[in-house]
NUNUTOR-668090 format. One line per 8 residues: number of its first residue (from 1); for each residue x, y negated, z of C-alpha. Coordinates in steps of 0.02 Angstrom, whole numbers, always signed. Layout:
NUM> X:Y:Z | ... $
***
This chain:
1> -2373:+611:+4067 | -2198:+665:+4011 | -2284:+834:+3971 | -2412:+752:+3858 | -2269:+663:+3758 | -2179:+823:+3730 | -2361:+915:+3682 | -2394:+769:+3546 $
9> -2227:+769:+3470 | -2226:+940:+3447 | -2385:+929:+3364 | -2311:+800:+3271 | -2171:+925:+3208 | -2298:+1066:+3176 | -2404:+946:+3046 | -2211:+896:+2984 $
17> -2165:+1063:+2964 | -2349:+1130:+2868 | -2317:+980:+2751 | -2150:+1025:+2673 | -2235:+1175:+2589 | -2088:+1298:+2608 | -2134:+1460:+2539 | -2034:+1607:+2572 $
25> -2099:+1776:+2474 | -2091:+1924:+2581 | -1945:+1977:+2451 | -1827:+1818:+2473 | -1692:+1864:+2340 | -1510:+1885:+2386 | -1480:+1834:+2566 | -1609:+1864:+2661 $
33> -1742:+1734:+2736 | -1608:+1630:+2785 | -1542:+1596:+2601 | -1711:+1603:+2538 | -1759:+1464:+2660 | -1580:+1360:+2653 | -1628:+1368:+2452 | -1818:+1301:+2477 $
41> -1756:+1154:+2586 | -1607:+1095:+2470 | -1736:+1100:+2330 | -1857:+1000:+2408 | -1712:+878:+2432 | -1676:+873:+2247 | -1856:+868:+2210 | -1909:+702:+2312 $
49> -2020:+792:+2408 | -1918:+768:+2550 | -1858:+574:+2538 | -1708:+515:+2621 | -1714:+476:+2800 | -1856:+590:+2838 | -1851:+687:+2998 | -1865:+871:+2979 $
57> -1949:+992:+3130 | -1856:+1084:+3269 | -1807:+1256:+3238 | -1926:+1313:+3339 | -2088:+1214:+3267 | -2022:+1275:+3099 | -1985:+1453:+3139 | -2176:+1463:+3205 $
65> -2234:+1390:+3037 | -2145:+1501:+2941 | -2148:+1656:+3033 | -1961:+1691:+3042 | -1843:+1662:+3176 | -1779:+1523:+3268 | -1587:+1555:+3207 | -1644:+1595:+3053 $
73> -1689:+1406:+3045 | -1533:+1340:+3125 | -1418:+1417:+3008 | -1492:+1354:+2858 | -1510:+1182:+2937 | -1314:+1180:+2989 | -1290:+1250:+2805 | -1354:+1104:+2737 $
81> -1276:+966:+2863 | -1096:+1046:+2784 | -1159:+1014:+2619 | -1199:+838:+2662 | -1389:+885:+2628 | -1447:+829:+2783 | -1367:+756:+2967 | -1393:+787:+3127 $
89> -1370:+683:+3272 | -1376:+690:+3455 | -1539:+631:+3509 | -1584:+590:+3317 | -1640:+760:+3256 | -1624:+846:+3091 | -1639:+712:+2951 | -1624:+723:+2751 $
97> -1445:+599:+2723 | -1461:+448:+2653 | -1370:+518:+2503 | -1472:+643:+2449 | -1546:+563:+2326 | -1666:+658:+2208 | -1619:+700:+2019 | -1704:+565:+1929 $
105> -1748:+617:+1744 | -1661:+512:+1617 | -1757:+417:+1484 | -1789:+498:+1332 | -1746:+392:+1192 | -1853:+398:+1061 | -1793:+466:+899 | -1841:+436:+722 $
113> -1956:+591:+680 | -1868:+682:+508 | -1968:+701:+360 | -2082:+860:+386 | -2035:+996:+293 | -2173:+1091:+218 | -2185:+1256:+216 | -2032:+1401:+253 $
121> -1858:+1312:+282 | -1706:+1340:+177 | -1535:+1315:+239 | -1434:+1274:+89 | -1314:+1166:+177 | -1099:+1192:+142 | -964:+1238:+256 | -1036:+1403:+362 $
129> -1017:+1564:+315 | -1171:+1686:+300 | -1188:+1738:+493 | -1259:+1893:+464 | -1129:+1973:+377 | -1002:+1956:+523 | -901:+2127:+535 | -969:+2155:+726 $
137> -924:+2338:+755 | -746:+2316:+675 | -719:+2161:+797 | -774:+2241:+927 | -663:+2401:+895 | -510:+2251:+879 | -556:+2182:+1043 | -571:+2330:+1136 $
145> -392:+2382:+1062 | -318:+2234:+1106 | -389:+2221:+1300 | -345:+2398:+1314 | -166:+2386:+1240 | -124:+2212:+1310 | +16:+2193:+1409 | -17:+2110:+1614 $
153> +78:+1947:+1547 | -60:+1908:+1432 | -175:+1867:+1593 | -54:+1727:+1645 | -5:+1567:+1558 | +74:+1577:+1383 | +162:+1491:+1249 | +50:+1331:+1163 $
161> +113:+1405:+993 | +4:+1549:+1012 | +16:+1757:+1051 | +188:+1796:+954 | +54:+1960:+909 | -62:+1842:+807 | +70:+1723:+736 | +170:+1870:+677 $
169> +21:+1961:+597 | -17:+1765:+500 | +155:+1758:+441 | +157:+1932:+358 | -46:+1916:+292 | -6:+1749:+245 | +123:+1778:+131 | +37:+1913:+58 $
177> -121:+1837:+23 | -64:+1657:+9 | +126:+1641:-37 | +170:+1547:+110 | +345:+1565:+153 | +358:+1570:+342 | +425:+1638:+517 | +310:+1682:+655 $
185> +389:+1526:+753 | +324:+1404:+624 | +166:+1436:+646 | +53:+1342:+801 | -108:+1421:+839 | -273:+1289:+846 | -452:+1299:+851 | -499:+1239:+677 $
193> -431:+1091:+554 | -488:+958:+658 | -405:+1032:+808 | -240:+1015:+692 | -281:+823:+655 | -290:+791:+806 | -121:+859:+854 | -44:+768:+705 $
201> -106:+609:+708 | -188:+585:+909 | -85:+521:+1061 | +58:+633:+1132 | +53:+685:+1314 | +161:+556:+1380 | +17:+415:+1266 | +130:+366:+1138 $
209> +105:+395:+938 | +72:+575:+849 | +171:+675:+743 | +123:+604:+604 | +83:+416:+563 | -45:+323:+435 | -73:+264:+306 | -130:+439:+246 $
217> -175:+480:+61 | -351:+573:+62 | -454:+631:-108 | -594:+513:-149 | -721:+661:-115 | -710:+768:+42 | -769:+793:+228 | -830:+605:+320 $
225> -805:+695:+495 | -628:+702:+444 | -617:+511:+395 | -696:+476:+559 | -582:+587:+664 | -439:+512:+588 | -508:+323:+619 | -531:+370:+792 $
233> -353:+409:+792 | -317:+227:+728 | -265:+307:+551 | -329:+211:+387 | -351:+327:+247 | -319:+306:+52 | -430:+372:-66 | -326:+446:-219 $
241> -441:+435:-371 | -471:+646:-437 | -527:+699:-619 | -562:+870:-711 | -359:+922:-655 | -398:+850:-446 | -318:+731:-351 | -221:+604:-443 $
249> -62:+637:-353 | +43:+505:-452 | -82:+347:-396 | +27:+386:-219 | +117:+237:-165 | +179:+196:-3 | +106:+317:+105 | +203:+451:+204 $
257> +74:+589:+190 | -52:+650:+88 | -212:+770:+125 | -250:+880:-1 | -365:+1041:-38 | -262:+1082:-197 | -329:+1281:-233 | -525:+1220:-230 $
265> -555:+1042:-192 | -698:+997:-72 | -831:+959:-119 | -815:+934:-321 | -728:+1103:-318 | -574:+1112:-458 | -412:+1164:-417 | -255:+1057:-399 $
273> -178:+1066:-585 | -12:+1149:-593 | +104:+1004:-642 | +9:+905:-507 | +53:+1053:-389 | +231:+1023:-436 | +233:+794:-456 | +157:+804:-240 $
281> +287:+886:-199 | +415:+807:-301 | +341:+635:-206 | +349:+702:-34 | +556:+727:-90 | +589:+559:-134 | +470:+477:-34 | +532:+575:+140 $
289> +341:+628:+152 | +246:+785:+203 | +65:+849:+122 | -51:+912:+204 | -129:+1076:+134 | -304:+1091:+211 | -318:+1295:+139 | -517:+1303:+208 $
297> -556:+1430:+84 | -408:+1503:-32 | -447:+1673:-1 | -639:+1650:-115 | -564:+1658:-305 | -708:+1756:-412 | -648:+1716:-582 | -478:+1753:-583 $
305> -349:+1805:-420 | -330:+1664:-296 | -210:+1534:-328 | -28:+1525:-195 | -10:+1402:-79 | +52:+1245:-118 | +177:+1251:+40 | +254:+1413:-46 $
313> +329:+1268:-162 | +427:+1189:-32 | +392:+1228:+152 | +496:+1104:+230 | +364:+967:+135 | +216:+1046:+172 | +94:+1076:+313 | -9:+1228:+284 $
321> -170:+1212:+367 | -308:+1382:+390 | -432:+1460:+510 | -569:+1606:+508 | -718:+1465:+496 | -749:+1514:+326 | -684:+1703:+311 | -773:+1762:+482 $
329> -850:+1637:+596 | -841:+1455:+647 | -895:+1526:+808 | -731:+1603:+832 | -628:+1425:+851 | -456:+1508:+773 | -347:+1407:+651 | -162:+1386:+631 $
337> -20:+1280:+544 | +114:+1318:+468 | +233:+1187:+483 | +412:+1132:+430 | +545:+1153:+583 | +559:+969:+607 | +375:+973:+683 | +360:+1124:+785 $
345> +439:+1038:+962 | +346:+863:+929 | +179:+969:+887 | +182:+1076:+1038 | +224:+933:+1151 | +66:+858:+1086 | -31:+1030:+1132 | +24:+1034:+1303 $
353> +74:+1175:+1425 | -106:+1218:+1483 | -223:+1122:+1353 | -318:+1152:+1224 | -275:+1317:+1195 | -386:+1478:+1075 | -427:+1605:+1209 | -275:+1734:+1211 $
361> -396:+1888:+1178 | -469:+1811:+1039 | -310:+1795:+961 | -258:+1972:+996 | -407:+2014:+946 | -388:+1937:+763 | -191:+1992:+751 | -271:+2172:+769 $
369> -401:+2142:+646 | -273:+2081:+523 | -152:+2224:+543 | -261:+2366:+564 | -323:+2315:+394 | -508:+2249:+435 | -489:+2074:+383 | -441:+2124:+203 $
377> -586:+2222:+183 | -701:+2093:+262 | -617:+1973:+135 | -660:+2108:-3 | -818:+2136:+47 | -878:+1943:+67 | -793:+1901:-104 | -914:+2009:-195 $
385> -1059:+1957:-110 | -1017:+1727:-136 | -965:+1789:-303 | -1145:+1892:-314 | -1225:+1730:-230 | -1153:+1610:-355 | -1195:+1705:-492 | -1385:+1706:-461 $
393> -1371:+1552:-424 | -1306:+1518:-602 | -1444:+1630:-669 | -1593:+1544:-572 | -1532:+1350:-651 | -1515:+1444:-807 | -1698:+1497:-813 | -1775:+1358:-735 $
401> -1670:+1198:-736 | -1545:+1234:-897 | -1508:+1030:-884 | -1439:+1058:-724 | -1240:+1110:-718 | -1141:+1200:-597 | -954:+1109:-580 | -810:+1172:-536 $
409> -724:+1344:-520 | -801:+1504:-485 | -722:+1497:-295 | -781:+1464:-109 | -948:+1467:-23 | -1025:+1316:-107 | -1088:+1239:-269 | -1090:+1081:-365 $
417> -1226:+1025:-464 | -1211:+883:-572 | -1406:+801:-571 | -1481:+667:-718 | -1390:+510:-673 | -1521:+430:-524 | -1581:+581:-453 | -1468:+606:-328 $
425> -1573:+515:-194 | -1756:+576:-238 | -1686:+752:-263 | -1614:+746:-81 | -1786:+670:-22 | -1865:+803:-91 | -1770:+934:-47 | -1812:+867:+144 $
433> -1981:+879:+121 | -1985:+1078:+30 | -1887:+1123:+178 | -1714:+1145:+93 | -1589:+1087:+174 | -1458:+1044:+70 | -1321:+877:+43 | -1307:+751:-85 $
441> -1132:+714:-159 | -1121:+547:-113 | -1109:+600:+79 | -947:+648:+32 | -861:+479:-45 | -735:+388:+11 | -801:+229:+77 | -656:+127:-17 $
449> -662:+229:-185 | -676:+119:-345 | -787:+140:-472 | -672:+114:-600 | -558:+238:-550 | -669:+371:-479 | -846:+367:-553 | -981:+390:-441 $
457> -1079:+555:-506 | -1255:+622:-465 | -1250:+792:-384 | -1307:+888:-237 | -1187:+1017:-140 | -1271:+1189:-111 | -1191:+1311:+16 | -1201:+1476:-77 $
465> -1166:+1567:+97 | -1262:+1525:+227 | -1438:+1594:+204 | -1440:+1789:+261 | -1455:+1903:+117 | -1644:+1942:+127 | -1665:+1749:+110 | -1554:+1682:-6 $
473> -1685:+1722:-157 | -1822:+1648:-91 | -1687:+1500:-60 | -1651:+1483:-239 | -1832:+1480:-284 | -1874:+1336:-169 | -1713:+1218:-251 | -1755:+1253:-407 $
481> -1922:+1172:-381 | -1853:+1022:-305 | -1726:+995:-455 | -1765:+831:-580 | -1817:+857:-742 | -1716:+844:-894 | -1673:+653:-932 | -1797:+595:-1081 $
489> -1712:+543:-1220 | -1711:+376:-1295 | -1828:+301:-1435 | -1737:+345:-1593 | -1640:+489:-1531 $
***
């Protein structure tokens, strides 16, 4: 009888063991049968075809199933009971726990299908660089340099401000190529501007206020995701109305800090006039205030040679802030600021010891790139080719949409064109739907500008840059036939 018992739970275990379809190839990867098997069972966990509670075979039923042998089964099933896959218990068995619950898929949430493009797409959009024009073999010549010819120290922690090898390489490029006045310990290595708001104007380490405090003075026109970082930060930002000479510094009241992009301002894209230049920084005197020099593209000048740096004015009022994002590669995630002394401790105390730092060979890598002499003649090289890019693109609206106008300076990696007054919208629209991807200028608005002081203007922003070189004509051709026609004129005209 007792025999009989044992026969038809075995049985039992056998039909147990056939079901869990475990398949284990002759070649079972790295670890043997035992891995290979340990690897089937978890995923049949995960998968739900082994629910919790359910009592898995004896070694030995299994083993005979699957042709291996009888340890080979035991050690995966203690593998698993460590794991917390499955438990065993004395005169229980082998179960799947009560835990192991199976990865449930989350709901998709249905999205609003975009417009379909028709036809080839066309990525006219601002703020990237043209990715396939990044210098690979002389960065990888940098990098291999600087692993080679870095010192064991680098491999361990390191100082928040930065490799004193990068920061010194900035301070001498910088003043060369900018006119900032500065010492390599001025200067804090980030990942990018809005790595550098967020030290300024987020919580310190210990929670309590940033660096800097709101209100903060913004142009009317320029980057949302920055308005929004800063919100998030609790900081309410001022438009200051801009006109043909920028930012109307002297509308400045009783703010303590001002953002500006004085040598091409984003998006409209005219410089910072010269006696403006001189008036913010005659403010941030009086007033005990700093400004805020976002420098995202001050090396792109094709008309004349770049304009200096604002903070070359008076670098104890100014906080000059660059990257690569533009020059080589948002990829990369290197910026830095160049800051007055009375900021360096409270902006490294807001970094941290171990956070939030740029990987140390990346920034080795660039402070070889800059001295060995690569950068300038990636900076060369580039130049020509947005100033080659901006040029057709004046020649194409020339030809084919002559009512169309290109604002701003000859500078950066984007264009301004001023549309018929109540195009804006359609043109973006149709843009979408011709597969150019492009943005209109209202995107970039201050929520709280005024009419009367800043006049809304029809215009879409075109990033000059970022279609590869074999593209960028056909990209040209495709916005030219999305442009508006010329604005009729009126009865009697």
């Amino acid at each position: 009888m007792e025999d009989s018992r044992v026969n038809s739970w075995m049985d039992s275990a056998r039909r147990i063991g056939a079901d869990l379809h475990l398949e284990l190839s002759e070649s079972s990867g790295p670890g043997g049968r035992r891995a290979a098997l340990t690897r089937a069972l978890r995923d049949a966990v995960r998968s739900g075809r082994l629910a919790p509670g359910t009592r898995l075979p004896p070694y030995r039923s299994l083993a005979a199933d699957l042709g291996v042998a009888r340890n080979t089964v035991a050690d995966a099933y203690a593998e698993l009971v460590a794991e917390g896959w499955l438990t065993a218990r004395q005169g229980s068995g082998t179960r799947v726990a009560e835990r192991a619950e199976p990865l449930r898929r989350a709901e998709r949430v249905p999205r609003k299908a975009p417009p379909r493009a028709r036809g080839r797409s066309h990525d006219l959009r601002q703020g990237t660089p043209d990715a396939s024009a990044f210098p690979r073999a002389a960065w990888l010549a940098s990098c291999r340099r600087a692993l080679q010819q870095a010192p064991n120290e680098v491999f361990g922690p390191g100082d928040p401000a930065g490799r004193i090898e990068l920061r010194e390489a900035l301070s001498e490029y910088l003043a060369r190529a900018r006119g900032v006045r500065t010492e390599p310990d001025r200067i804090v290595i980030c990942s990018g501007f809005a790595h550098a708001l967020r030290l300024l104007f987020g919580q310190d380490r210990s929670g309590g206020g940033g660096v800097l405090r709101g209100p903060l003075a913004v142009e009317a026109y320029g980057l949302g995701f920055h308005r929004e970082l800063l919100a998030a930060a609790g900081v309410r930002t001022v438009p200051l109305p801009l006109d043909e000479d920028g930012a109307r510094v002297d509308r400045l009241a009783r703010e303590r800090a001002v953002l500006l992009t004085p040598a091409h301002q984003f998006p409209t894209g005219g410089p910072l006039h010269p006696e403006r230049r001189a008036a913010v920084i005659d403010w941030a005197r009086a007033r005990g205030g700093v400004v805020l020099e976002d420098d995202y593209d001050g090396e792109f000048r094709y008309d004349r040679k770049p304009v200096g740096a604002v903070q070359g004015l008076d670098p104890e009022r100014v906080i000059f802030i660059g990257s690569v994002s533009k020059s080589l590669s948002p990829a990369l995630r290197l910026g830095w600021m160049v800051l007055p002394e009375r900021y360096v401790g409270d902006v490294l105390a807001a970094k941290g010891e171990r956070e939030a730092w740029v990987s140390v060979l990346d920034q080795l890598s660039l402070a070889d790139f800059i001295v060995s002499g690569a950068y300038d003649r990636h900076v060369r090289r580039m130049r020509q080719r947005y100033r080659s890019r901006r040029d057709r693109l004046v020649a194409a609206l020339a030809e084919h949409a002559p009512h169309v106008e290109v604002t701003g300076v000859a500078a950066g990696l984007h264009a301004v064109l001023r549309l018929p007054t109540g195009t804006e919208r359609s043109t973006v629209k149709a843009a979408t739907w011709q597969g150019v991807a492009l943005d209109g200028l209202a995107e970039f608005r201050h929520p709280d500008a005024t009419e009367e002081e800043t006049p809304a203007r029809d215009g879409i922003v075109v990033g000059c840059a970022t279609p590869s070189e074999h593209a960028y004509g056909a990209a040209l051709e495709a916005l030219c036939g999305v442009l508006p026609p010329a604005e009729e004129p009126t009865p009697g005209e």
